[in-house]
LUMROLO-382750 format. One record per residue: residue number from 0; x, y, z of N, C-alpha, C, CB in turn. Coordinates in steps of 0.02 Angstrom, whole numbers. Atoms other than C-alpha are relative to their C-alpha. Last residue first. Glycine has a CB too. Layout:
BEGIN
[NUM, [X, Y, Z], [X, Y, Z], [X, Y, Z], [X, Y, Z]]
...
//
This chain:
BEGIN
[82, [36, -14, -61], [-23, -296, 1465], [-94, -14, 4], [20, 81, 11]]
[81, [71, -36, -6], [71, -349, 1339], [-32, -9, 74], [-55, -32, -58]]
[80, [59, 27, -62], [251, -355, 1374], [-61, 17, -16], [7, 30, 75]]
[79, [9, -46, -50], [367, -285, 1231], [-60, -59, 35], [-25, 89, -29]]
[78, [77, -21, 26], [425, -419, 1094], [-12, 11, 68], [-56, -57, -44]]
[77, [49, 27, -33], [611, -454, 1086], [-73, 23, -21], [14, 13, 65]]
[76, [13, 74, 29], [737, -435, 956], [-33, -30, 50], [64, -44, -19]]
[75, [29, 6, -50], [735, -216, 974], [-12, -95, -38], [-67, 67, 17]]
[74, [39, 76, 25], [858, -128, 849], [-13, -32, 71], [58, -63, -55]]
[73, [-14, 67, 0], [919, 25, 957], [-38, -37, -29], [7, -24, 50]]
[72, [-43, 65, -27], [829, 166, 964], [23, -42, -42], [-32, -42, 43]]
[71, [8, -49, -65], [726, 321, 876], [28, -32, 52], [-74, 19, 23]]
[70, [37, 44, -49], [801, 270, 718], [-9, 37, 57], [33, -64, 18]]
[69, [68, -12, 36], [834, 369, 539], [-39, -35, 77], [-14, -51, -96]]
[68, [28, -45, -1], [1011, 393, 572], [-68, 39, 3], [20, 4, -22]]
[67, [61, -30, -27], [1062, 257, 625], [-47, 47, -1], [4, 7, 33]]
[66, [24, 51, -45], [1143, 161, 497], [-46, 8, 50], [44, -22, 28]]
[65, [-44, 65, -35], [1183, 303, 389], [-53, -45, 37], [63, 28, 64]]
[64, [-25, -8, -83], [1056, 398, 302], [52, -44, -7], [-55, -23, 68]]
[63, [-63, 3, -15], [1035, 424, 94], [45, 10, 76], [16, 41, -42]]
[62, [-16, -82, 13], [849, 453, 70], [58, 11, 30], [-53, 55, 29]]
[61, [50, -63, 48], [821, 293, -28], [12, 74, 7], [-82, -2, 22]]
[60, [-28, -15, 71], [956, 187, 63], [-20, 53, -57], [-7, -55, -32]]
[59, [-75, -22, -13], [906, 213, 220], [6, 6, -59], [56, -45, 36]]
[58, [28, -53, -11], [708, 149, 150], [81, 48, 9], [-60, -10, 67]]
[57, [35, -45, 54], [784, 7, 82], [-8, 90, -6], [-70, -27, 6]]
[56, [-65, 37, 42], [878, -82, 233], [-20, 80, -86], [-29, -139, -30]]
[55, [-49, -76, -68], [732, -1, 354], [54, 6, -75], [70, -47, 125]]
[54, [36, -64, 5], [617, -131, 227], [57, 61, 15], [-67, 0, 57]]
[53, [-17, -19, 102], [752, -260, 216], [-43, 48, 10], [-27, -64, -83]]
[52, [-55, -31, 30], [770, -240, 416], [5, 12, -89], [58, -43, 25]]
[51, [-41, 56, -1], [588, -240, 474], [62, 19, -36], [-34, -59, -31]]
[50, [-27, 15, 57], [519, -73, 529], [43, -74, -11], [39, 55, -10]]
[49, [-30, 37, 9], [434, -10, 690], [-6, -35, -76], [-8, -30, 51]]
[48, [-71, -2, -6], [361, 146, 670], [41, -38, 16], [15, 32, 28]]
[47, [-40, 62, -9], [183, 158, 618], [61, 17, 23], [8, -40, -60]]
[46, [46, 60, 4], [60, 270, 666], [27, -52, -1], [-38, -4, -49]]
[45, [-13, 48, -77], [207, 418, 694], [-73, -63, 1], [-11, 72, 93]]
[44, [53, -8, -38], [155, 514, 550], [12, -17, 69], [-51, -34, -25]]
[43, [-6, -46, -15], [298, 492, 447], [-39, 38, 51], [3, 15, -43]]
[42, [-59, -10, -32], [299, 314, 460], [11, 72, 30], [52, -18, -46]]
[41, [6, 38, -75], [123, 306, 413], [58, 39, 51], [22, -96, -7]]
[40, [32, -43, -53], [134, 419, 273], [-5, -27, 85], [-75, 11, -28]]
[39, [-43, -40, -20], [278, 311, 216], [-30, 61, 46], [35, 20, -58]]
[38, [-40, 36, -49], [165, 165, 220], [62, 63, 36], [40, -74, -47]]
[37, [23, 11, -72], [43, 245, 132], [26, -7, 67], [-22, -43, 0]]
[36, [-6, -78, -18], [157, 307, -13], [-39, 0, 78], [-47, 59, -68]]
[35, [68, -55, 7], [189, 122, -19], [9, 57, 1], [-48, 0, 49]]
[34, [36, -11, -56], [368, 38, 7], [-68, 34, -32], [43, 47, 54]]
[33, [38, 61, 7], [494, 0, -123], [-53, -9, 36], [34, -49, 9]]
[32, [-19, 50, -40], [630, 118, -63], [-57, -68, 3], [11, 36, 70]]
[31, [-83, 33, 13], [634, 217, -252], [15, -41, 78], [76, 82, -16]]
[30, [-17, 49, 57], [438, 204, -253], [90, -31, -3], [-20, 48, -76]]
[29, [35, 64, -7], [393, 257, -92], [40, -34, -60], [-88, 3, -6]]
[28, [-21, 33, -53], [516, 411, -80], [-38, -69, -21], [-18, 36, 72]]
[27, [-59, 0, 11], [441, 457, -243], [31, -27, 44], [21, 50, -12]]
[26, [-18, 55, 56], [284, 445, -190], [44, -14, -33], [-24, -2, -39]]
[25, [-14, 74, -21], [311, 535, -32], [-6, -55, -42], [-38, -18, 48]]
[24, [73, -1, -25], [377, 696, -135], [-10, -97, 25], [-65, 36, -84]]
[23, [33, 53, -9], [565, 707, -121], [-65, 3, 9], [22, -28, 41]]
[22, [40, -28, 57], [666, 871, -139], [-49, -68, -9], [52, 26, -76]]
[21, [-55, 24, 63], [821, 781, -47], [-46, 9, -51], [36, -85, -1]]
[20, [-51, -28, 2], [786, 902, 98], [17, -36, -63], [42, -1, 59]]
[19, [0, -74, 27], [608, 864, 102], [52, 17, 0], [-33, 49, 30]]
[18, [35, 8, 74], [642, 668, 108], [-9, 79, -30], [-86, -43, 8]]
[17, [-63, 55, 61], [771, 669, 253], [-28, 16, -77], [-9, -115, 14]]
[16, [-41, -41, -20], [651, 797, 366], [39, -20, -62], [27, -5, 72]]
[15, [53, -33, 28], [496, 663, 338], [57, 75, -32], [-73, 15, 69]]
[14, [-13, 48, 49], [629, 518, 394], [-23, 64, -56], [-49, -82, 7]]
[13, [-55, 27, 52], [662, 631, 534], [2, -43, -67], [37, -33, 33]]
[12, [-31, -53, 17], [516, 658, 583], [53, 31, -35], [4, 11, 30]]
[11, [16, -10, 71], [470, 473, 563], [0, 82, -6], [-77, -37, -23]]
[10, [6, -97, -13], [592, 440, 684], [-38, 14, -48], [75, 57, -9]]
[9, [-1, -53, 54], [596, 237, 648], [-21, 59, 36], [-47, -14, -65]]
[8, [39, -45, -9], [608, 95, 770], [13, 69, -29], [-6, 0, 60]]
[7, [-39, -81, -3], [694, -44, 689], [-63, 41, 4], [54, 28, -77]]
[6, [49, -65, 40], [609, -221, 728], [46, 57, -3], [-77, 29, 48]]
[5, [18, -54, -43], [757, -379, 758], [-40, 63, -47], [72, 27, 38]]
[4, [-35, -23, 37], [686, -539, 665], [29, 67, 55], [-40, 12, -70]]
[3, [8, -59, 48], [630, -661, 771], [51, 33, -15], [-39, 47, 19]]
[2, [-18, -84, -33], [725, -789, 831], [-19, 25, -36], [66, 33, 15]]
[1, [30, -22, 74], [640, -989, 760], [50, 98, 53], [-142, -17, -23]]
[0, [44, -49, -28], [716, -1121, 872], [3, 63, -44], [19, 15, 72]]
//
């Protein structure tokens, strides 16, 4: 049986916070976590904000968080109720 992956829900205030403190324009961010400049606008935006782990994996790494630092919860390995 197949278990999704778990999503990481991203702060993109914080992510946005992370990148201007380490002098970071979003293409820069994009490029050294492998991601779009789009994608980061996203994040930062609040449009997007769930993250798969090599992505999250990346992105952490780029503007030097810990583990949680960048999340607005808990890793999530279900899928919310549609309504």
């Amino acid at each position: 049986m197949h278990r999704p992956q778990p999503l990481f829900e991203v702060d993109g205030d914080v992510v946005r916070e992370k990148r201007m403190a380490l002098g970071l324009e979003p293409q820069e961010l994009a490029d050294l976590a492998g991601i779009s400049r789009r994608y980061v606008s996203h994040l930062e935006n609040g449009t997007r904000w769930r993250m798969r782990p090599s992505r999250y994996k990346r992105l952490r790494t780029a503007l030097n968080a810990d583990e949680t630092e960048l999340l607005l919860a808990p890793p999530r390995t279900d899928n919310p109720p549609k309504e």
